[in-house]
C-alpha positions in Angstrom: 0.0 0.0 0.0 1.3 3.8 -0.9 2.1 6.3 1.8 -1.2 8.5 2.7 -0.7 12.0 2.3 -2.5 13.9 4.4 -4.2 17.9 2.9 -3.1 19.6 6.1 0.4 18.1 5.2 0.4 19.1 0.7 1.6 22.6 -0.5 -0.5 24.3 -2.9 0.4 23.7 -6.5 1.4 27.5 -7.9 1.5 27.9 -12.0 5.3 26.7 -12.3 4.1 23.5 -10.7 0.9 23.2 -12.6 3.0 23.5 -16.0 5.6 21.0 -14.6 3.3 18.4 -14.5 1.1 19.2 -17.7 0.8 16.0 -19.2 -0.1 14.1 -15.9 -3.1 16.7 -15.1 -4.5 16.4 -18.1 -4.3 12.6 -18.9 -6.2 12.8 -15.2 -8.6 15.2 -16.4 -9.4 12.9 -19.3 -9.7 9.8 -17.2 -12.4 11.7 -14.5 -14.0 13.3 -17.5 -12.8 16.7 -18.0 -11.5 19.0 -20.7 -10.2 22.2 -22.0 -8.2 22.8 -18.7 -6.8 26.0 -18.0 -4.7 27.4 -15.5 -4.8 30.6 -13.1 -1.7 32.5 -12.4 -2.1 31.2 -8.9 -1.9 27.2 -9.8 -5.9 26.7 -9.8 -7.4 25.2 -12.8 -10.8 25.7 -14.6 -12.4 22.5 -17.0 -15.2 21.7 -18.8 -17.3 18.7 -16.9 -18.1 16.5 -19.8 -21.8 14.8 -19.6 -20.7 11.2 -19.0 -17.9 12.4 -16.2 -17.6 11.2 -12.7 -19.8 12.0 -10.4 -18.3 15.4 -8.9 -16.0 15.1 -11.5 -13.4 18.4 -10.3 -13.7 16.9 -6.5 -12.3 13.3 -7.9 -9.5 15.4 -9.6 -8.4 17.0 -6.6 -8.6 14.3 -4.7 -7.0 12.1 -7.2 -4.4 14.7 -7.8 -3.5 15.4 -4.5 -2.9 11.6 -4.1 -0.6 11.3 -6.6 1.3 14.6 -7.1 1.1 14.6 -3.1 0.7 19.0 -4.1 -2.9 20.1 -3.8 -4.0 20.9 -7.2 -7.4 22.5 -7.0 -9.9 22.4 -10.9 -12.7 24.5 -11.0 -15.7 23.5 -13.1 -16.0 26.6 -16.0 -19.6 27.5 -14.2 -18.0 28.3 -10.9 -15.5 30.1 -12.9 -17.8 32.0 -14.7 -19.8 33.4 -11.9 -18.8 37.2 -11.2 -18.1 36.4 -7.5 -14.7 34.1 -8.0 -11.6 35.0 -7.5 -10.2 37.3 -10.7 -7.5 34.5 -10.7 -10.6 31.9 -12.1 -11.4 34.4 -14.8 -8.2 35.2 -16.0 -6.4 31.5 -17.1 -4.6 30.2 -19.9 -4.8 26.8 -21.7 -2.4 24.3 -19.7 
């Protein structure tokens, strides 16, 4: 069995770290159902839930990320991102 990591125990995945670890995010994102990814200049990433995803699809990528990456790599679904009250960060990301 892998080591647990524990959240209160993960740094926060900033943009360098994001990049660093493209191709891993988003083969994860495909696998929980999720697409066009994009990333805030703060490390947090916004995706389009797919119909046909896992159930909370952007909770499962967390989680999953956070597993393996042992970083905290928070996605966004694109409505959350979309709604005037997020952070400016959410509304202002690049394709990964």
């Amino acid at each position: 069995m892998g080591k647990i990591a524990f959240i209160d125990d993960m740094p926060e995945a900033d943009e360098a770290f994001v990049r660093a670890h493209r191709d891993q995010l988003l083969a994860l994102a495909a696998e929980v159902g999720i697409t066009d990814i994009r990333v805030a200049p703060t490390g947090r990433l916004v995706g389009t839930v797919l119909p046909g995803a896992l159930p909370l699809a952007s909770y499962a990528f967390t989680a999953i990320a956070g597993e393996r990456l042992e970083t905290i790599v928070r996605l966004y679904p694109d409505y959350i991102a979309a709604n005037p009250e997020s952070g400016e960060d959410l509304r202002a990301t690049a394709p990964l």
